[in-house]
C-alpha positions in Angstrom: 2.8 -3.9 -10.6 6.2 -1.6 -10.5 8.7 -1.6 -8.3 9.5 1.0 -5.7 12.3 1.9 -7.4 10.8 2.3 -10.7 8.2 4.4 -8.8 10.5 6.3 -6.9 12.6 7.1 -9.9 9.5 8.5 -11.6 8.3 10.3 -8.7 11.6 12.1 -8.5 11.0 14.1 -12.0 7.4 15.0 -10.9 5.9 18.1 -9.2 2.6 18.8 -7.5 -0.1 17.6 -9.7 1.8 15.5 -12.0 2.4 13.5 -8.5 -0.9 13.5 -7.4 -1.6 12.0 -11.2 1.0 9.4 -10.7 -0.6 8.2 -7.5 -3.9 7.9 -9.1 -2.6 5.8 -12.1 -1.2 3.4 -9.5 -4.3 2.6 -7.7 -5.5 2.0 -11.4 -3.1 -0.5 -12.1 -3.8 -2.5 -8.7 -4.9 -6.0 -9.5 -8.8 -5.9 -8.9 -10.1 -6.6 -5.5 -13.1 -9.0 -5.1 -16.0 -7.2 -3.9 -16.5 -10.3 -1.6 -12.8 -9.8 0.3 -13.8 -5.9 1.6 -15.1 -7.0 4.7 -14.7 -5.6 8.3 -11.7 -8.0 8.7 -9.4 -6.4 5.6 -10.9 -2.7 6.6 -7.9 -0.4 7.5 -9.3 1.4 10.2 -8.0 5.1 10.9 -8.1 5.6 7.5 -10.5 9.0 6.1 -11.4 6.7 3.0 -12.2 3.1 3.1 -9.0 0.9 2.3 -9.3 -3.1 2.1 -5.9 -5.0 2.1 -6.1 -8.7 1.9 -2.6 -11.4 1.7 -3.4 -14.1 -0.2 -0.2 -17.0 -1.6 2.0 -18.5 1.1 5.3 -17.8 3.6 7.0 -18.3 0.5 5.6 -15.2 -1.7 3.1 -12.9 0.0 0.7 -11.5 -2.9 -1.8 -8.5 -1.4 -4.8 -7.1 -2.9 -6.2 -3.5 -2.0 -8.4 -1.1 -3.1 -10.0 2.1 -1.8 -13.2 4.3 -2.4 -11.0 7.4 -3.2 -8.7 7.5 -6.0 -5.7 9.2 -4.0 -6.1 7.0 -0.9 -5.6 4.4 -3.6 -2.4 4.9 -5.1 -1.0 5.4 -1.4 -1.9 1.7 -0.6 -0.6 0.9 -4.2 2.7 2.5 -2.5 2.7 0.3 0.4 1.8 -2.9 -1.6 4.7 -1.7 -4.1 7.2 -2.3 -1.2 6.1 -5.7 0.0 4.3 -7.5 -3.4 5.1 -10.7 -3.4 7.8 -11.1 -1.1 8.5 -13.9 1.8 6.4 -13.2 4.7 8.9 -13.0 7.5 10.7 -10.3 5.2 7.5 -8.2 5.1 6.8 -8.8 8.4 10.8 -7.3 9.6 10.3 -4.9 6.5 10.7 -0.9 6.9 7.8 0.0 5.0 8.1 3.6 6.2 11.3 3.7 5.4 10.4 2.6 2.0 7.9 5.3 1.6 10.3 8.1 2.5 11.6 9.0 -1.0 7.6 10.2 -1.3 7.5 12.5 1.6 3.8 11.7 1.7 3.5 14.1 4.6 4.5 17.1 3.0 2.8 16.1 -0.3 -0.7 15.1 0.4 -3.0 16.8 3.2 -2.7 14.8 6.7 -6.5 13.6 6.0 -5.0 11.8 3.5 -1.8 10.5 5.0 -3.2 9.9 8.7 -4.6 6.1 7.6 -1.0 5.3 5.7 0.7 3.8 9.5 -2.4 1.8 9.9 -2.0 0.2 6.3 1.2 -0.8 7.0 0.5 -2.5 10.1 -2.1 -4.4 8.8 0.4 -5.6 6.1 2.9 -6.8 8.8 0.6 -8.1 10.8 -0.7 -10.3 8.1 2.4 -11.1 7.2 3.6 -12.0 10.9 0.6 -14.2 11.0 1.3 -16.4 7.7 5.0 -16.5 8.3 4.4 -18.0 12.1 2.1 -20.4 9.8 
């Protein structure tokens, strides 16, 4: 997966579509999501499209998987798995993740259908986060 940074930095350069096709190639490259971990516990609610989100390694180094049912809605959780992927847990936990998603303006980029669920993904994130750092 790319960093923020990298993403950001490509982002930058882009305009209306070519953004929107930038999003969609990240939510190809997430890692593949077992059909057996999108279950009512990793469902982001508030979200117009389904999103899963599971944590899976240790305190140590936090790896998530996600996926979605809509290609757009997609590369957004790709953003907010970009900004914690494997990192310690008490860091993601602390972690700005809005502030890391910033350089993206989602708001003013993608319709607020699309953009309503993106709080909720990242308190799910934390909150898994918070729970495997308290162990």
């Amino acid at each position: 997966m790319r960093s923020l940074s990298d993403i950001v930095e490509e982002y930058d350069f882009l305009d209306g579509d070519e953004r929107y096709r930038l999003l969609i190639e990240l939510g190809r490259e997430l890692e593949a999501m077992p059909d057996a971990l999108k279950t009512d516990a990793t469902l982001v609610r508030g979200c117009s499209a389904a999103v899963w989100v599971y944590p899976t390694g240790d305190a140590g180094k936090l790896h998530f998987l996600a996926d979605s049912n809509a290609a757009i809605t997609k590369g957004i959780v790709a953003l907010v798995i970009a900004a914690v992927q494997d990192r310690p847990a008490a860091e993601v936990a602390d972690l700005d993740i809005t502030g890391a998603l910033e350089p993206f303006d989602l708001k003013n980029q993608l319709s607020s259908n699309r953009t309503q669920g993106v709080p909720n993904m990242i308190a799910l994130v934390k909150e898994h986060a918070a729970r495997i750092a308290a162990g």
